[in-house]
Structures are given as C-alpha cells and as structure tokens.
N, C-alpha and C positions, 0 to 999 in steps of 0.2 A: 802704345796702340791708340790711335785716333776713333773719333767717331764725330760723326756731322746730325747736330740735333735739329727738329725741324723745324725750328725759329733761327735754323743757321749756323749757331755757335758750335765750337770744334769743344768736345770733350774729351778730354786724357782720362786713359785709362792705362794704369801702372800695378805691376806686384812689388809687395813691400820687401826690402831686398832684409831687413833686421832679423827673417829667421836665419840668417846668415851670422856665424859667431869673429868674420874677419873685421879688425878696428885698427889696422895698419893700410898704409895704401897699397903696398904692394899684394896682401891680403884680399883687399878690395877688388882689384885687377883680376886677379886667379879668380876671385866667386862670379867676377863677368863672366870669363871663358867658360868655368864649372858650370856654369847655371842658367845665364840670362841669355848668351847665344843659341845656348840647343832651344829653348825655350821660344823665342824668337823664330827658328826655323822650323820645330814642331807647329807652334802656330800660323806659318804662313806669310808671317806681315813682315812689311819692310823697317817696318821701326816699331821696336817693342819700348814701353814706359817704365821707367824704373822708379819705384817709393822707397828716394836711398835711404839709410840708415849711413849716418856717420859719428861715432862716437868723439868724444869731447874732445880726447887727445889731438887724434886725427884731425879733428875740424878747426881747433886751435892752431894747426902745424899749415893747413891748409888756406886758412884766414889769411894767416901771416906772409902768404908765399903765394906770390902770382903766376910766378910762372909751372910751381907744383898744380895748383887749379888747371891751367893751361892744356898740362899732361894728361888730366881726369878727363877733362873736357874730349882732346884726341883722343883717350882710349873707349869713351862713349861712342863717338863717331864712328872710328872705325869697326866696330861692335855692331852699327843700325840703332844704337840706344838713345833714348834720351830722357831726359831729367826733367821737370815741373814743379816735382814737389818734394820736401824730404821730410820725412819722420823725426822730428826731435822730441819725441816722448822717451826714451832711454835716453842716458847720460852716459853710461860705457859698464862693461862687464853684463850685457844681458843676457849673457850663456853660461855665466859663472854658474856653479852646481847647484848654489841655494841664491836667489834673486827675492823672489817674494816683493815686500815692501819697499828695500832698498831701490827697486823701480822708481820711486816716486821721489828721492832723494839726487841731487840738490831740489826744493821745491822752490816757486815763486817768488817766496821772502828768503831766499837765499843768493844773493850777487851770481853766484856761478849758474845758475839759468838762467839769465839776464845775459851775461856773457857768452855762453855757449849759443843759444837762442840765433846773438846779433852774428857772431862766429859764422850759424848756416846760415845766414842772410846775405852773407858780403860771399860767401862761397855758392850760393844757388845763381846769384847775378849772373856769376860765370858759366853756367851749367846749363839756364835755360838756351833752348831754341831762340834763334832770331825772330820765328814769327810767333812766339810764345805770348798771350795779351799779360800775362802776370806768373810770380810765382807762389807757392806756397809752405808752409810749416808745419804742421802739425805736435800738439804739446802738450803736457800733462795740464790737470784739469786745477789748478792752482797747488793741490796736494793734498795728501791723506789728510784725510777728516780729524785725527786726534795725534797730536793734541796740536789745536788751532784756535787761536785767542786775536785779542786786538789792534795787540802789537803784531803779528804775523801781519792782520789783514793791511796793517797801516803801510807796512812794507811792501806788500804785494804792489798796492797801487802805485805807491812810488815806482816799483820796477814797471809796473805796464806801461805807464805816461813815458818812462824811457826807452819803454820799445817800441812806442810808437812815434816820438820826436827821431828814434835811431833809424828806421824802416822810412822815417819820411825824410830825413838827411841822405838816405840811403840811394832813394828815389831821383835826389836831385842831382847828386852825383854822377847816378849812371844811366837814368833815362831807365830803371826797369823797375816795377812794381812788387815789390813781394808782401804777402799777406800774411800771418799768422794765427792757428786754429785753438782753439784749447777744447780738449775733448771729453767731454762729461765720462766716468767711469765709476762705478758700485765702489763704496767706500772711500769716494773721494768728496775733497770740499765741494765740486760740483759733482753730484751725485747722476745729475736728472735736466733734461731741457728746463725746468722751472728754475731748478736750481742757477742755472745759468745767468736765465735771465734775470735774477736777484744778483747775483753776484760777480757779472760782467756789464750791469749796467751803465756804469759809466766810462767802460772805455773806449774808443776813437775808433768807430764803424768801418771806418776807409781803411784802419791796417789791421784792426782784429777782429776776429769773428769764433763761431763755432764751427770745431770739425766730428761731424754727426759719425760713430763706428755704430753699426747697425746691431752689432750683435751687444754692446753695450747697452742698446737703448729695449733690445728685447730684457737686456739681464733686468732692467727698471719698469718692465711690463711698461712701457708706454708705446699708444695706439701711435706709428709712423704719423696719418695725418696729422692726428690732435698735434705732436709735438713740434712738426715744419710753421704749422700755423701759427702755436704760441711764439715761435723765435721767430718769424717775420712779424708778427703783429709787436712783438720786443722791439725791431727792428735788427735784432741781430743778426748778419748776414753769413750763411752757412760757405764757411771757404773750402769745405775739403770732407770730402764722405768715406767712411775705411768700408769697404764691401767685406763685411764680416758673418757669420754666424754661429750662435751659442748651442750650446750642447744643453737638450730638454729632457727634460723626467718625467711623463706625465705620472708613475707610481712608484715613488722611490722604493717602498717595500720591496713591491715585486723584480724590482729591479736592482738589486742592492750589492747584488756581485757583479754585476757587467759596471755598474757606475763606479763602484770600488775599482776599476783599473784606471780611472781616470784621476784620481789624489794620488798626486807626483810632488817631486818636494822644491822644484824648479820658481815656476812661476803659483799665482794668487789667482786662486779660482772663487769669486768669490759668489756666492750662491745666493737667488733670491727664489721667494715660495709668491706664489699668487698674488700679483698687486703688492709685492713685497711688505707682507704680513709679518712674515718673519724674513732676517736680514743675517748672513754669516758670513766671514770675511775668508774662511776657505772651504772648500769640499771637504775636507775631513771634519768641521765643525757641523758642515749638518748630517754629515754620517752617524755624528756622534749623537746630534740632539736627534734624530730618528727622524721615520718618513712624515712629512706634513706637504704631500705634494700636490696642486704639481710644481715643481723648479725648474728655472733657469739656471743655467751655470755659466759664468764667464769662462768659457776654453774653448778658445776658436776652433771650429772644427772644419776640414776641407767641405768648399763650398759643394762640390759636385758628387760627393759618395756619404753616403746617408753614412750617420752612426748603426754598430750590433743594434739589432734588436733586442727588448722594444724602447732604444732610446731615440729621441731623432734628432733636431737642428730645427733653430728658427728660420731657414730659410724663409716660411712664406712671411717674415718680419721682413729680412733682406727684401724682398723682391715690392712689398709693400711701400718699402720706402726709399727704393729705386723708382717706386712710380711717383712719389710725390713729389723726389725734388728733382727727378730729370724726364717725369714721364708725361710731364704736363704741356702744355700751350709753351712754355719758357722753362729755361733750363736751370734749375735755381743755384744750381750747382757743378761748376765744369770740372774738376777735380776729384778723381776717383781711385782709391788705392786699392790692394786686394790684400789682407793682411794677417794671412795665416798664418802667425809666428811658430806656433805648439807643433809643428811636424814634428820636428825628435824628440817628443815626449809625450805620443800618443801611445795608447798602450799597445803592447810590442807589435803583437799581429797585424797593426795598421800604421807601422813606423813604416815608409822607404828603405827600401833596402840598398842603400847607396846614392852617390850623386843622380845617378842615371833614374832611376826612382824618385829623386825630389824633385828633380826639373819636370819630370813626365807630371806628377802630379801637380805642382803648380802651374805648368802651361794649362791641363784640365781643366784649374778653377778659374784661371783667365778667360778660356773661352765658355767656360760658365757662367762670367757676369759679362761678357762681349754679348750672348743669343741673349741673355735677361735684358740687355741694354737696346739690341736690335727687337726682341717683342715688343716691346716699347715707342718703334717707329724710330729709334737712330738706326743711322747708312754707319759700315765703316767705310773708313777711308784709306788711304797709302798715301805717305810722303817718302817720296823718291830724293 
C-alpha cells in the first residue's frame, strides 16, 4: 500500500508477513494466497506491501538461484504484491514452541548474520519495484545484552564495515540501493535510541541506520519526540519504522489475572515499570516480583481492538511517533511495516479462529495505520 506525503515522497506501507510460520518457498507461496490476497482485496487496493519474512535457509537457497528469485518475484506480481522491505530480525524457526532468546541468535559478532543479512540483500534487489527509490532491512539490535564483552564488540564492527562495503558493492552492481535497520529492543545491547546512538556511532550513514518499532520504544518509556530528535541530531538516519504497539498495565495488582493470560512460553515479553525503574526480561518475572506499576510489556498487541479491560495498548506512543517522523513538513521516514507477530498466542478468546480470521484482522490493522497515516495529511495512492 502506497501513500503520497506532502512534501511529495511515496511511502510504503506493508504487514509483516513473519507471523507467518512458512520458511520453504513453496510454503511462502500458499501464505500469499492464505493471507496476503484476501487481505489485499478486503482492503481495496491494487497493490498491497509485504514486510517479508525470509528465513536463513530459504534466503540462502534464494541468494544462490536467480532464477528461483525470478519466480518469487512472478508470484508477487501476479498476487498485486510487492516487496520494499524485509524483516531479517529472526534467523529461522520463529514458531518453534519455545523461541524466547534464541531470537536474537546468530548475533552481530557471529559470521552467520553477516551472511544471512548480505543473503536479503542480493534477494530484495530482485524483489523491489522498478520505481522503488531504495530498499530495506531490518535487524536485530547487535544482541542480547549478556553476556557481551570486548571482543564480541570488536567483532561486531568488523561485520558492520562489511555490510556496508557489501550493500555498497551491491549498489554498484545493480544500480539499486538497499539500506539496513537495526532495531533497538528491551534487553538488547541497544536497549534505547540513546543506546544507539553510543553504539552505532560509527557506522556508514548511507547504508545503516535505525529501524524505530514503536512499541518497543514505548516498552523504554521514551517520549517519540525526544527520541526522533536525539537520532537526527546523532545523525543517525531512521530507515524503517515497525508500526507496532505494547500491551500496558496501568495496575498490575488489580489486574493480575486478565494480564496472567498473556505469559505464553513462545516468545520474550519483556516488561518495563515507569521510566524503566524496574526492568524484567519476561512477564512471568514481574508476575513474580509483584505489582510496581504502571508497565509496559513487549507483546504486540493488534493495533485496532483495544486489550480486556482494564488493560490497554500504547497506541497513543504509535500514533505519537507516526507524527514525528512522517507527520511533519518532511517525511523522515518512507518505510513502514505493520508487525503484529503474537496473533496465535494471544490468549485464546482473542486468537483468530482460522485463516479467514487472521487475514480479517490483519487487513484491520492495516487500515489502521493507513487513516492514522491519512490524519496526518498523507493521500493514498493506487499503482496500477
């Protein structure tokens, strides 16, 4: 889905296809039909945005094979779909039963994100649009905080200077620009936009940048302005925004059994209390340390239907920091995913109850952040 901001610039706006457990191609294929077509047609538009998710395997198989890309590409087309930007924060199995940390594995200082990383690089080329101005990535945030020492950091840089002589080798070859995001996340080596900016300061403006997920930046209680401001005054340029939102407590006491349905054993919920005073790396940790609230909780919640009562959503975080970096005079940011991964492991009552239920509610929160993006003064568009 397009949109025309009004200093001119076309912004993409995509759902992240990784709630999706297919990591085969032909897998991939079926979750278009399953998903992204109804989806597509519930909403109206002639061409819906996809935030693919491709696991390591896949992308590896795909790297290697031009004319397997070629196929992907056709089956985009003929679908009305297309590609801008891909998700490479999982690595592969992120539906396995128990995920948790292993998310964040291979990290930074490890060759195999380095390699996966360059892997959707040389496979987006083929993917974007003809009139696409660039493409993008998005990535984990160097990696879990512990245990992370000298030599890790020493390594990291090394791999980033090669992502970026690789993206700019990449560049030359095919005439197309892609960018890569690394996304600050609660418990990670980059925690926080400050953190960032400490710890991506020296890398190569032109191919890496931050990619801002809103509901992470609520989980770190920081003020949307304050934090757009410090990364351009960094100069760190925001390549890719996840339209997300966390799940808020304002009384964990009284609310102790409706938030009790939300510690699943899947993913890493990791909870922060007021100005992140106190910090716990899952909802069952602060279940356990007792109410000190109010809390944030990392677990993306659908953008468009509020949490049971009384818990709610940072949307007004979301909508705050849809105004900063695309609601101003200039678009700071063209690149917008929508990335409710936790659908099937909301607690039961608010699971989908089949494909036909997951598409519905994802096309929802797509036209969710489309009016939040049109209050804002963007037009959508249609490309025919």
């Amino acid at each position: 889905m397009r949109l025309r901001h009004r200093d001119g610039q076309i912004v993409h706006l995509a759902y992240g296809t990784n709630v999706h457990p297919a990591e085969d191609l032909p897998g991939i294929v079926r979750q278009l039909d399953t998903y992204a077509t109804p989806m597509r047609e519930r909403l109206g538009t002639g061409v819906l945005g996809l935030g693919l998710w491709l696991g390591a395997d896949v992308a590896a198989e795909l790297a290697a094979d031009s004319a397997r890309r070629r196929r992907l590409r056709r089956e985009l087309d003929a679908r009305g779909l297309e590609v801008v930007t891909l998700n490479g924060f999982p690595y592969r199995e992120f539906h396995a039963p128990v995920v948790k940390r292993a998310v964040y594995r291979p990290d930074w200082a490890e060759p195999a994100r380095l390699r996966y990383t360059l892997d959707l690089a040389r496979i987006l080329v083929d993917l974007l649009p003809e009139d696409a101005a660039r493409g993008s990535i998005s990535t984990l945030p160097l990696g879990w905080r512990d245990p992370w020492d000298g030599r890790q950091a020493e390594r990291v840089w090394r791999a980033l200077d090669a992502l970026a002589d690789g993206l700019a080798a990449l560049e030359v070859l095919t005439g197309r620009t892609i960018r890569v995001a690394f996304e600050p996340e609660p418990g990670c080596v980059i925690e926080n936009t400050l953190q960032a900016t400490v710890h991506l300061s020296r890398v190569d403006r032109r191919w890496l940048g931050v990619c801002l997920d809103l509901a992470h930046l609520a989980c770190a209680w920081e003020d949307p302005v304050a934090a757009v401001q410090r990364l351009s005054r960094a100069g760190l340029p925001v390549v890719k925004i996840q339209v997300s939102a966390a799940l808020e407590v304002a009384d964990p006491g009284g609310a102790r059994e409706v938030v009790s349905g939300y510690a699943e054993p899947r993913f890493l919920h990791q909870t922060r209390t007021a100005g992140c005073r106190h910090a716990y790396d899952d909802l069952d940790e602060a279940l356990d340390a007792g109410p000190d609230g109010p809390w944030r909780v990392h677990y993306h919640v659908p953008l468009h239907a509020a949490p049971e009562p009384p818990l709610a959503s940072t949307t007004p975080v979301l909508r705050a920091g849809l105004g900063a970096l695309v609601g101003g005079p200039i678009a700071a940011c063209d690149h917008l995913e929508v990335e409710t991964y936790t659908w099937n492991v909301l607690p039961p009552g608010q699971r989908p109850a089949g494909p036909q239920a997951l598409a519905d509610g994802m096309a929802a929160e797509l036209a969710y952040a489309r009016d939040t993006l049109q209050d804002l003064g963007l037009k959508t568009l249609e490309r025919i």
